[in-house]
C-alpha positions as CSV (number, residue, x, y, z in Angstrom):
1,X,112.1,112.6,91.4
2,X,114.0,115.6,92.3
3,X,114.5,113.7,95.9
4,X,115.5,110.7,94.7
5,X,118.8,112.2,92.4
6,X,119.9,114.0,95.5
7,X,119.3,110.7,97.3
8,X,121.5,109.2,94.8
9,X,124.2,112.2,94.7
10,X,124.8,111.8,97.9
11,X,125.6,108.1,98.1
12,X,128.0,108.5,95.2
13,X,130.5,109.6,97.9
14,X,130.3,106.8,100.2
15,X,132.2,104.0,100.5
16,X,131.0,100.6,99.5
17,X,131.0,97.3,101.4
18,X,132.8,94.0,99.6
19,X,131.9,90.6,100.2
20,X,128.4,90.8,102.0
21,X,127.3,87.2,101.2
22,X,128.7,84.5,100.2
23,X,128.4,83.0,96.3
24,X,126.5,80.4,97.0
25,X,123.8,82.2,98.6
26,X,123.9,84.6,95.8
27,X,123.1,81.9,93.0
28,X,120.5,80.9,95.4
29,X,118.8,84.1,95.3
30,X,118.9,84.5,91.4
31,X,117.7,81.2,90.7
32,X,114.4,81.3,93.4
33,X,113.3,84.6,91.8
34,X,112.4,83.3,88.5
35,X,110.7,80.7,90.0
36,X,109.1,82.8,92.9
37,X,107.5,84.7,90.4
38,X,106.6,81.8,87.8
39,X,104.5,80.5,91.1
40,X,103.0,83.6,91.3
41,X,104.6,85.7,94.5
42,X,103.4,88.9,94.0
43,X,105.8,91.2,91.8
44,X,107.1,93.5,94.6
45,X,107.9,91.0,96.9
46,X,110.1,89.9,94.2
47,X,111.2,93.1,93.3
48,X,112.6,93.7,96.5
49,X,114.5,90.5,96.2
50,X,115.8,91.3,92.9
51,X,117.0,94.5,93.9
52,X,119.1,92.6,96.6
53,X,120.4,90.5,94.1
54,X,121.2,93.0,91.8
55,X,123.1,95.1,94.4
56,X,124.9,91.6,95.2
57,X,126.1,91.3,92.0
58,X,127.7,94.7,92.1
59,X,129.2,94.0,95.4
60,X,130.9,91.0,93.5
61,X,131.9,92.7,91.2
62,X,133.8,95.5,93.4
63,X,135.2,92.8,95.4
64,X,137.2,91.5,91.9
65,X,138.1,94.8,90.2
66,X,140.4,94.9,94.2
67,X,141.2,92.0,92.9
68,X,142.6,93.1,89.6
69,X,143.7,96.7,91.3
70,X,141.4,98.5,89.4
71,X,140.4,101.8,91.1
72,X,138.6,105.0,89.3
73,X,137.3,108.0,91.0
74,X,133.2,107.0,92.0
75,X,133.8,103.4,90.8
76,X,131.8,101.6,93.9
77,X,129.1,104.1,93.2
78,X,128.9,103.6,89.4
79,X,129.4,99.9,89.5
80,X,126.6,99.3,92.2
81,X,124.2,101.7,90.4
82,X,125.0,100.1,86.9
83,X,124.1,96.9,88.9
84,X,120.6,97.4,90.0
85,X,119.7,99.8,86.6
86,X,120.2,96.6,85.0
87,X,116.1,95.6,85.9
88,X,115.9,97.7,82.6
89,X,116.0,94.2,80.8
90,X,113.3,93.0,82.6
91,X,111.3,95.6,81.3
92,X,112.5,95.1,77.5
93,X,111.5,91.2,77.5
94,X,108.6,90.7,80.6
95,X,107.3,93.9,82.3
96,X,105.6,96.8,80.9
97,X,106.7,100.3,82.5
98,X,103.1,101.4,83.9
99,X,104.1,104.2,86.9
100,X,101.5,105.0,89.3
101,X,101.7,107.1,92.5
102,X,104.0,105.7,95.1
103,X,104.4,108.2,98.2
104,X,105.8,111.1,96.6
105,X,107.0,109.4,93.4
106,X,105.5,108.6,89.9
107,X,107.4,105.3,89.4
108,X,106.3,101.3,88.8
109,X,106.0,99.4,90.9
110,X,107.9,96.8,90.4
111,X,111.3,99.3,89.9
112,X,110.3,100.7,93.3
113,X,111.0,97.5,95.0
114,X,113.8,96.7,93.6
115,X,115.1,99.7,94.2
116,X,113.8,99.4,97.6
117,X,115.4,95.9,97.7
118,X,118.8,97.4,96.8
119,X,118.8,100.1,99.1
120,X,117.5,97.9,102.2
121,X,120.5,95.7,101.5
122,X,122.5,98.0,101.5
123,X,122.2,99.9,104.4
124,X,121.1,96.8,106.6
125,X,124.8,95.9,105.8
126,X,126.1,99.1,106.6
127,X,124.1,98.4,110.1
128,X,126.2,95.2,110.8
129,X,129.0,96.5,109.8
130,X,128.1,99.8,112.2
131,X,127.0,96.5,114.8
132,X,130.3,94.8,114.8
133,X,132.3,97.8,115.3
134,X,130.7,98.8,118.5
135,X,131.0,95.2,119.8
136,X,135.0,95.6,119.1
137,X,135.2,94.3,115.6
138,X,133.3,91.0,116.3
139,X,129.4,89.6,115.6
140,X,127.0,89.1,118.2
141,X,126.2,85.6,117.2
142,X,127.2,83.2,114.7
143,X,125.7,84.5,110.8
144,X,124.8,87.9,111.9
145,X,126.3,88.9,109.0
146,X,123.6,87.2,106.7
147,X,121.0,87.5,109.5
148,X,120.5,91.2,109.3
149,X,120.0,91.4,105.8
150,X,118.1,88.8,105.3
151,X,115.4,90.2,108.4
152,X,115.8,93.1,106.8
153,X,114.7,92.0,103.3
154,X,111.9,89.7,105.0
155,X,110.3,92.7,106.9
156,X,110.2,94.6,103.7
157,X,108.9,91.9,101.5
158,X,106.1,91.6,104.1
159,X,105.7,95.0,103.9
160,X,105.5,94.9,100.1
161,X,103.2,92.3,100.0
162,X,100.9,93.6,102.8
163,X,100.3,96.8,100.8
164,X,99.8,95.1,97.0
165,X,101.8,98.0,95.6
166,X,102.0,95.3,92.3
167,X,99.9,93.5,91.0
168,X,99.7,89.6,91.2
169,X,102.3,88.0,88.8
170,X,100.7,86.6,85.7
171,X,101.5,82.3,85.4
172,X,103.9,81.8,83.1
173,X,101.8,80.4,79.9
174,X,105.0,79.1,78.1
175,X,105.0,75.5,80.0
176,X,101.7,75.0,79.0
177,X,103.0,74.7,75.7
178,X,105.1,71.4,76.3
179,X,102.1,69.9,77.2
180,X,100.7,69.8,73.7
């Protein structure tokens, strides 16, 4: 734990990215998540995709408080961490908070992902950007911008789902209901 809050200190000082997809794509994303996991993906998989979202939403966010012109010392880093802490509702209407060993951490699994997610969009952006600098301010190919991200989050999801760090997503026993 003690790793993770320096992990999170030290970001607090760095400099956030605006604008990293576009809005269409990000209502995309929110809606194939709920029913990713009403098929029954397996829970980190979306995890990591919600934690992608989340940090999206923050980036949003950023993008219209330049907007407005409203600027506070540590605002990119409070506004993206208040961002992704808000998977704390999942857990007050769908998920129970059951932590079990991951690496060095006592943490669920599903908040690991997204966590994971968050943090894997991130810096995958912060490799494009660090990509398109060194090829004098311009992309390699057409939608690198979303390309590396989206790899990104792809190889982790794999990874995610390749370990079973989660366990299977329950079917949602609600639309049974209609049915009588």
């Amino acid at each position: 734990m003690l790793a993770f809050l320096i992990l999170l200190l030290t970001a607090a000082g760095t400099k956030a990215f605006a604008n990293p997809a576009c809005a269409v794509c990000t209502v995309a994303v929110g809606a194939s998540l709920e029913i990713a996991r009403r098929m029954g993906v397996d829970d980190g998989v979306v995890g990591v995709w919600s934690g992608a979202f989340l940090l999206l939403l923050g980036y949003w966010t950023l993008k219209w408080m330049d907007k407005k012109g409203w600027n506070f010392p540590g605002r990119d880093f409070t506004i993206l961490a208040a961002s992704v802490a808000m998977i704390g509702f999942i857990y007050i209407s769908h998920l129970v908070y059951t932590p079990k060993p991951i690496l060095f951490l006592y943490i669920d699994p599903f908040l690991f992902a997204t966590i994971c997610g968050a943090l894997v969009l991130h810096y995958s952006s912060a490799f494009y950007q660090w990509m398109k600098r060194k090829n004098g301010g311009h992309a390699h190919f057409p939608f690198e911008k979303v390309a590396v991200p989206v790899a990104a989050l792809a190889l982790t999801s794999w990874l995610f789902a390749y370990l079973q760090l989660c366990a299977p997503a329950l079917p949602d026993l609600s639309l049974s209901l209609i049915h009588i």
